[in-house]
C-alpha positions as CSV (number, residue, x, y, z in Angstrom):
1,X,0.0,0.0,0.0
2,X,1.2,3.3,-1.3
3,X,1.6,6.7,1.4
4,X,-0.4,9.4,-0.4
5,X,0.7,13.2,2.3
6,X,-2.1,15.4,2.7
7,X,-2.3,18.9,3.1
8,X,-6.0,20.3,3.4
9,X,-7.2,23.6,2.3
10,X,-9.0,24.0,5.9
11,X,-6.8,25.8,8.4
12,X,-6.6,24.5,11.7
13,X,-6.2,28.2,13.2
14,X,-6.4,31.7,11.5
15,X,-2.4,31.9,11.7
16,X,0.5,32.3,9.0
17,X,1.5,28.8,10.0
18,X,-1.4,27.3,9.1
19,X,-1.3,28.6,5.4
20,X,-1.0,26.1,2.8
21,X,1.4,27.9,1.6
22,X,3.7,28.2,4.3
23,X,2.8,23.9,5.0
24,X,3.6,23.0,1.2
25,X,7.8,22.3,2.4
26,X,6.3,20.4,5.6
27,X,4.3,18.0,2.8
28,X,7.2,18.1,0.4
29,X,9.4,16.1,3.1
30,X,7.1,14.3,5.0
31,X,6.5,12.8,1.3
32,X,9.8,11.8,0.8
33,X,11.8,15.1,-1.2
34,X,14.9,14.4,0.1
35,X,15.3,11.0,-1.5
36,X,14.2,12.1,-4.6
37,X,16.1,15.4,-4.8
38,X,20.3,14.9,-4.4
39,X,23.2,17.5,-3.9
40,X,24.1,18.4,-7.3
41,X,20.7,17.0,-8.9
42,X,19.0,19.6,-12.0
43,X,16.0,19.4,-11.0
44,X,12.6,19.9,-13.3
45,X,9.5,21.6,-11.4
46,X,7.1,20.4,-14.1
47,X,3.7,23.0,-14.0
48,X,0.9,23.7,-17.1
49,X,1.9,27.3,-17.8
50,X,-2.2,28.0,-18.8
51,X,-3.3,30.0,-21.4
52,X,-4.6,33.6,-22.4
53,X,-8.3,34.0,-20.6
54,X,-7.6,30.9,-17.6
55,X,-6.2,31.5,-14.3
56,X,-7.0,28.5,-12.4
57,X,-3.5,26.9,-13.1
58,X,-1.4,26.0,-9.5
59,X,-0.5,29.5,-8.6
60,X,3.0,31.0,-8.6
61,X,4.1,31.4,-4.8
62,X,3.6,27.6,-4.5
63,X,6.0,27.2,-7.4
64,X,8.2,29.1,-5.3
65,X,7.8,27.5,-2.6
66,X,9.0,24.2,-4.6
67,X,12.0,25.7,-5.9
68,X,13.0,27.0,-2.6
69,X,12.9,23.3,-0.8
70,X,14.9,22.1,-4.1
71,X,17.6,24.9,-3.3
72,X,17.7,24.1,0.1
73,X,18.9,20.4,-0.9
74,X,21.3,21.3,-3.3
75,X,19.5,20.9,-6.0
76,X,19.4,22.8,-9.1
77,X,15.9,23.9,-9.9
78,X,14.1,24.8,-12.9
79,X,10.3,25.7,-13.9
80,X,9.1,24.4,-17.4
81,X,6.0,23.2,-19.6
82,X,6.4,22.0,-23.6
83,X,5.2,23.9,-26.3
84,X,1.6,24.2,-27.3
85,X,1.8,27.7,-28.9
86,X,6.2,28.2,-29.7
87,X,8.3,29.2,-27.2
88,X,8.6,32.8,-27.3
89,X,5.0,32.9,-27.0
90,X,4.4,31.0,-24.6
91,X,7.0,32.3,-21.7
92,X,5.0,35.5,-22.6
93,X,1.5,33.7,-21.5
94,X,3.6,31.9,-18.5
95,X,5.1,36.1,-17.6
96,X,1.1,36.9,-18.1
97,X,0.1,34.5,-15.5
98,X,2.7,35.1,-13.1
99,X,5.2,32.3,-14.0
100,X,8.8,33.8,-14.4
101,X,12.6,34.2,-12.6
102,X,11.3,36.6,-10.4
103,X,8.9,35.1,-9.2
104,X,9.3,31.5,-8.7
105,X,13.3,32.2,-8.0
106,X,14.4,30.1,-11.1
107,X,14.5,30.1,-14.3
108,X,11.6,29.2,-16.3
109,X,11.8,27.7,-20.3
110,X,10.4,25.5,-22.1
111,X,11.6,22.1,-22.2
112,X,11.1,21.2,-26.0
113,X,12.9,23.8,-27.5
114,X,12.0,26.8,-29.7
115,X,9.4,25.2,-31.8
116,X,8.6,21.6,-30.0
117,X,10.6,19.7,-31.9
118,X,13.8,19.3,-29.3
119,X,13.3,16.0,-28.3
120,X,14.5,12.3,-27.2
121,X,12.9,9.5,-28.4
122,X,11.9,7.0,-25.8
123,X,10.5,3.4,-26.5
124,X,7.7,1.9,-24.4
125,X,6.4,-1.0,-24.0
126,X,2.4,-0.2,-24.8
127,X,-0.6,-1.8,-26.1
128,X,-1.5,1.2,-28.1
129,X,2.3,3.2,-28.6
130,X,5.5,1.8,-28.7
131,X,7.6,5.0,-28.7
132,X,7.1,8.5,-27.8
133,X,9.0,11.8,-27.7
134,X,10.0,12.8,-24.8
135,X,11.4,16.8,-24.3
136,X,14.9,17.2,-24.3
137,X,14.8,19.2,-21.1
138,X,13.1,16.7,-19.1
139,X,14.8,14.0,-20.1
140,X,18.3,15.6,-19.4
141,X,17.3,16.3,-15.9
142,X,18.2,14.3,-12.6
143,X,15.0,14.7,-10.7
144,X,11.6,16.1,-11.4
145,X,8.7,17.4,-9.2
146,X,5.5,17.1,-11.3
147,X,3.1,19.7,-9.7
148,X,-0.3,18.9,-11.6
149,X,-3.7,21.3,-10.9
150,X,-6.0,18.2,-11.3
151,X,-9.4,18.8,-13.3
152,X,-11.8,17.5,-16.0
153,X,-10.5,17.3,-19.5
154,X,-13.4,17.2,-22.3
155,X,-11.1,14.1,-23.6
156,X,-9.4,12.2,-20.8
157,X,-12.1,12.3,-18.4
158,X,-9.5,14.7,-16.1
159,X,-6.0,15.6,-16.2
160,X,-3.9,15.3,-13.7
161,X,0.0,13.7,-12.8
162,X,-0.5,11.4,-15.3
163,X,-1.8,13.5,-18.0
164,X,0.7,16.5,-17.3
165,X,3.7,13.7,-17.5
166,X,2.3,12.1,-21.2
167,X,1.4,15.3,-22.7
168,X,3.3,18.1,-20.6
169,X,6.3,16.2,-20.9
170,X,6.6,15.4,-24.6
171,X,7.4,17.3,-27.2
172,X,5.3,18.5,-30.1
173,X,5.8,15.2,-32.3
174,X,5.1,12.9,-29.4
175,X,1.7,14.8,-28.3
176,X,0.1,14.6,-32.0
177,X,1.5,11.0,-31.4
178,X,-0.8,10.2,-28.6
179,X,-3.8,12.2,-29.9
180,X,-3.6,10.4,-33.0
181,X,-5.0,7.5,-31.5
182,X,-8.3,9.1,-30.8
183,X,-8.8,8.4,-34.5
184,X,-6.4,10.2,-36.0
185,X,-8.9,12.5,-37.9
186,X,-9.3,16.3,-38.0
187,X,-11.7,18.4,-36.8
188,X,-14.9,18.3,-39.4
189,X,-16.6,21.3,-39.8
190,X,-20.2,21.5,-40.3
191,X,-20.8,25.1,-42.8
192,X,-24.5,25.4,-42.0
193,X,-23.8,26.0,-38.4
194,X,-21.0,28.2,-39.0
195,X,-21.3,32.1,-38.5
196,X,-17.7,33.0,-39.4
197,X,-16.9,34.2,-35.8
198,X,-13.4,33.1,-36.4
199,X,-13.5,31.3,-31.9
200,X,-11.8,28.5,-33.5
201,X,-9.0,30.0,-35.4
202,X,-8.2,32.2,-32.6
203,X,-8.4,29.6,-30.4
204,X,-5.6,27.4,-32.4
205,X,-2.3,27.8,-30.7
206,X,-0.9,25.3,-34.0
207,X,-2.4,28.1,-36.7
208,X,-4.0,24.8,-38.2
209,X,-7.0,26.3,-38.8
210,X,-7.9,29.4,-41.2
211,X,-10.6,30.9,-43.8
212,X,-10.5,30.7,-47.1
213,X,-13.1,31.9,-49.6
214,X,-15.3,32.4,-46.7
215,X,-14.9,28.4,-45.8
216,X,-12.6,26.8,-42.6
217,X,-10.0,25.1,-43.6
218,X,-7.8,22.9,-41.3
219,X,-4.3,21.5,-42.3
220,X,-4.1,18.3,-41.5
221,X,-0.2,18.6,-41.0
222,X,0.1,21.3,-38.7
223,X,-3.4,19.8,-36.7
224,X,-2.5,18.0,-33.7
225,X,-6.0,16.8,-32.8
226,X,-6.1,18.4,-29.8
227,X,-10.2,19.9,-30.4
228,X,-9.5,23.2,-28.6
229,X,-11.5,24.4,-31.6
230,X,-14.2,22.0,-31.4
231,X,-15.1,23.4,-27.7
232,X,-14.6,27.1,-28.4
233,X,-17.1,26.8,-31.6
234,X,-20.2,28.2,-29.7
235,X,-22.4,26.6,-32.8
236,X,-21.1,23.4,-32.8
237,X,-20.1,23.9,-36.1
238,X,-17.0,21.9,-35.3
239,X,-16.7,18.2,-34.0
240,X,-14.6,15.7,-33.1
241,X,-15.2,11.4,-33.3
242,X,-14.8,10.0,-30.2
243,X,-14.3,6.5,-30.8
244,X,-10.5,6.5,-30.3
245,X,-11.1,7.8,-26.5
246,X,-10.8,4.5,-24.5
247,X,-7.1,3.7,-26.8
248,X,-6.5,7.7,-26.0
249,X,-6.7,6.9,-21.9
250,X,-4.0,4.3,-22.4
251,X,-1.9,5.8,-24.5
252,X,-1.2,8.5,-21.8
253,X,-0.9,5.8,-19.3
254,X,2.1,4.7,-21.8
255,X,3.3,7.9,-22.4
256,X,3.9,8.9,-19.3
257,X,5.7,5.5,-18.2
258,X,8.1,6.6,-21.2
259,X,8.9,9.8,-19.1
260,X,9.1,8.1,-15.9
261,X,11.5,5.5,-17.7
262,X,14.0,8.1,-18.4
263,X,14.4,9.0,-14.6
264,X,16.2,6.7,-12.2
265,X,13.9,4.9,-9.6
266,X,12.9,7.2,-7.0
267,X,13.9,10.1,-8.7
268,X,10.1,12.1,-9.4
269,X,7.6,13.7,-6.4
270,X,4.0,13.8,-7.2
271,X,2.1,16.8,-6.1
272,X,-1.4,16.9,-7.0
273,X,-3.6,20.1,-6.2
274,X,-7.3,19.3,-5.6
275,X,-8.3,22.5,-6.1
276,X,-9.6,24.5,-8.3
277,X,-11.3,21.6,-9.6
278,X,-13.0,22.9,-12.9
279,X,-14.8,21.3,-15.2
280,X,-12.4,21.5,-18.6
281,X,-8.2,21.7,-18.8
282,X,-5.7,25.1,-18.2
283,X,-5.3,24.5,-21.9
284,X,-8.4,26.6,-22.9
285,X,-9.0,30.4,-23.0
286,X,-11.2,30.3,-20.2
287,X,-11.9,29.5,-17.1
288,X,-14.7,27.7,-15.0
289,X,-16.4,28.0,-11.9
290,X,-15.0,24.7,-9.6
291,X,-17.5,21.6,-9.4
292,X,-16.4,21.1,-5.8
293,X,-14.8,23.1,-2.9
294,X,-11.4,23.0,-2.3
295,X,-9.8,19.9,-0.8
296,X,-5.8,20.3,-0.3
297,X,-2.9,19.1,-1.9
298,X,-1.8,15.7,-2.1
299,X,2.2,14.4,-1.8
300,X,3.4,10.8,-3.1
301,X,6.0,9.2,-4.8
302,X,3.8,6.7,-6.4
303,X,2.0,8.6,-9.5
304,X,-0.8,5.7,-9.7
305,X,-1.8,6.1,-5.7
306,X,-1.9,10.0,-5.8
307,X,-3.9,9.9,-9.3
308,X,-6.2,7.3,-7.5
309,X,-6.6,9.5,-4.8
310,X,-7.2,12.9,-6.1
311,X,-10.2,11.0,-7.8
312,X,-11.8,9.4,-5.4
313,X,-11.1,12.2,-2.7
314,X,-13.4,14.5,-5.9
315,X,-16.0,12.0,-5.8
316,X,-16.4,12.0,-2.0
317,X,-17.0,15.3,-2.0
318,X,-20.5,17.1,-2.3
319,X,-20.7,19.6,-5.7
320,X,-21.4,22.9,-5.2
321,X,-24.4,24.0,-6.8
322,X,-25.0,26.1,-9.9
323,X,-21.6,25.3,-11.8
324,X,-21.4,25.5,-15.8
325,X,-21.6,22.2,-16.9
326,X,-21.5,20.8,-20.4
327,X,-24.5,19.0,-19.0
328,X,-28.5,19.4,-17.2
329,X,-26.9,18.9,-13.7
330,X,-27.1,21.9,-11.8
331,X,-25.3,19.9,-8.5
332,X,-23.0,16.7,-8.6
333,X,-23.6,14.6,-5.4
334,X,-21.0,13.2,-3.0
335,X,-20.3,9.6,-4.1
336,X,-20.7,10.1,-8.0
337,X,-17.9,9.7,-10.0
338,X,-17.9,12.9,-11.1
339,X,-15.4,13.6,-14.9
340,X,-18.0,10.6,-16.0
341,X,-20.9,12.4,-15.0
342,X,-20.0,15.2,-16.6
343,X,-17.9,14.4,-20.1
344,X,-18.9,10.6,-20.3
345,X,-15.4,9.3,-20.2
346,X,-14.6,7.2,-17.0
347,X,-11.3,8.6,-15.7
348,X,-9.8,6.0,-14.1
349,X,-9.0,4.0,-17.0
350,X,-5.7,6.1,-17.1
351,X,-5.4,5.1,-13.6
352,X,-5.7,1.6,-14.1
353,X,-4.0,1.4,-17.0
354,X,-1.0,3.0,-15.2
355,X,-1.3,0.3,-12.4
356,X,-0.8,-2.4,-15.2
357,X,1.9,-0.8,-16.8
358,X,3.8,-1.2,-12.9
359,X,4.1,2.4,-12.4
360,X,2.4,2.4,-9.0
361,X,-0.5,0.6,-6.8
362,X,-4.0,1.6,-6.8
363,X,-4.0,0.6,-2.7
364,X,-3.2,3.4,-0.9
365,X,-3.4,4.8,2.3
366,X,-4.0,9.3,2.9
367,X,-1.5,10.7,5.8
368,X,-2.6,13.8,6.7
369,X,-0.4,16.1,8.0
């Protein structure tokens, strides 16, 4: 049985002390930092950097507060994502939301290069990939704390560790790799709904997508089939096929045991914020209200027990009414698996697949601090 720290949102006294905050170091090595983290050791502080319009993403002054505990052990630290838009543009959406030197105390770049395409090809043994690409950064680096904002996904049922290890960790090549096997298709767009608002080719961080003569046009080599499109269309003039979506749920299983393969055994800290728990990813130009009230922030070295336990920790929990919801429910109950409820895609097949790949147990036991 895996040790899964917790820190909860719910002060014990209206004190500095008390602050999450101030308490994220006291998780960091009751869950085991100083094994992971070694004199010497350059260290990745893995984050989503967000986009233009969120701001739910994990929030800078507990980045800091990583990178401080990895300076205190010697380490070496630095912040990074992969591309989604190129580089340049998106340390200036990271500087937008806070993320930079100043702030966090290190630097901050991306880890796939300039364009996405700096990379190291890693093989795995999957049922659905066999290879993937993983982002030269990360897999140069010693150690790696993977701070994940855990939340629905309108694809994967939720993102979390997992998610921000296969597709936060790759490079450009490798993501389209793993979308691919949602079916491999484009968006198709659908004229008579269209009103030419042009959501969907603002919205496409790949510039995949364009008019012509009045008519969308999507380049199929430049499209990643990541559907950021699809969901910004407020017609539904766009849409996606979602019959790949069970093979998609294992592929990111796979493609994150490629990037934990490229790290010795012990050498990655899980930390999962249960917070914040909206209803799509930091990936899209918005932001939602959260389903749930805040819960805390759980610690473990074992990326299958703290996934497991962010979930079922969400389900547990009571909604809050009157949420947007791609859905008729105006409350989501304690006890109801909730990313299922809402998106129709059970989110613990990631979680299970992971188990059967060996990258952790699904028994686990919550140690709150």
């Amino acid at each position: 049985m895996s040790s899964v720290y917790f820190l909860s949102y719910i002060i014990k006294e209206f004190k500095a002390q008390y602050s999450p905050v101030t308490r994220l170091k006291e998780l960091m090595y009751k869950a085991g930092v100083r094994e992971v983290v070694e004199e010497g050791d350059v260290v990745a502080v893995k984050t989503h950097f967000g986009s233009q319009g969120g701001f739910r993403i994990v929030r800078p002054i507990f980045l800091r507060k990583v990178v401080e505990v990895v300076k205190e052990l010697g380490g070496k630290p630095f912040v990074t994502d992969t591309c989604r838009p190129p580089a340049l543009d998106y340390l200036e959406i990271a500087n937008i939301e806070g993320i930079n030197h100043l702030s966090v105390g290190a630097p901050v770049l991306i880890a796939d290069g300039l364009r996405g395409n700096d990379y190291r090809l890693v093989k795995v043994n999957g049922e659905i990939i066999k290879e993937v690409e993983v982002a030269s950064a990360i897999y140069e680096a010693d150690a790696m704390i993977v701070v994940s904002h855990v939340k629905g996904h309108r694809m994967a049922g939720f993102g979390g560790a997992l998610k921000n290890l296969a597709m936060g960790c790759t490079a450009k090549p490798g993501k389209r790799r793993v979308h691919d096997v949602l079916g491999g298709e484009p968006p198709v767009w659908r004229e008579e709904k269209c009103t030419r608002c042009g959501a969907c080719v603002a919205a496409c961080d790949h510039k995949a997508i364009y008019f012509k003569n009045g008519k969308i046009v999507v380049d199929e080599e430049k499209c990643v089939k990541c559907y950021r499109c699809v969901w910004v269309c407020p017609n539904r003039a766009l849409v996606w096929n979602r019959r790949g979506v069970e093979r998609f749920l294992k592929a990111i299983a796979e493609a994150a045991a490629a990037v934990i393969s490229t790290f010795k055994q012990g050498k990655i800290l899980y930390l999962n914020f249960v917070c914040d728990v909206t209803v799509a990813c930091d990936c899209t130009p918005w932001s939602t209200n959260p389903l749930i009230p805040d819960i805390g922030i759980l610690a473990s070295r074992d990326v299958v027990a703290v996934e497991k336990a962010s979930l079922d920790l969400i389900n547990e929990t009571q909604g809050i009414p009157g949420q947007t919801l791609p859905s008729r429910i105006d409350v989501l109950p304690a006890k109801v698996n909730k990313f299922l409820e809402v998106h129709g895609i059970d989110p613990y097949i990631q979680v299970y697949h992971a188990e059967k790949l060996g990258l952790g147990k699904l028994d686990y036991k919550i140690i709150e601090i």
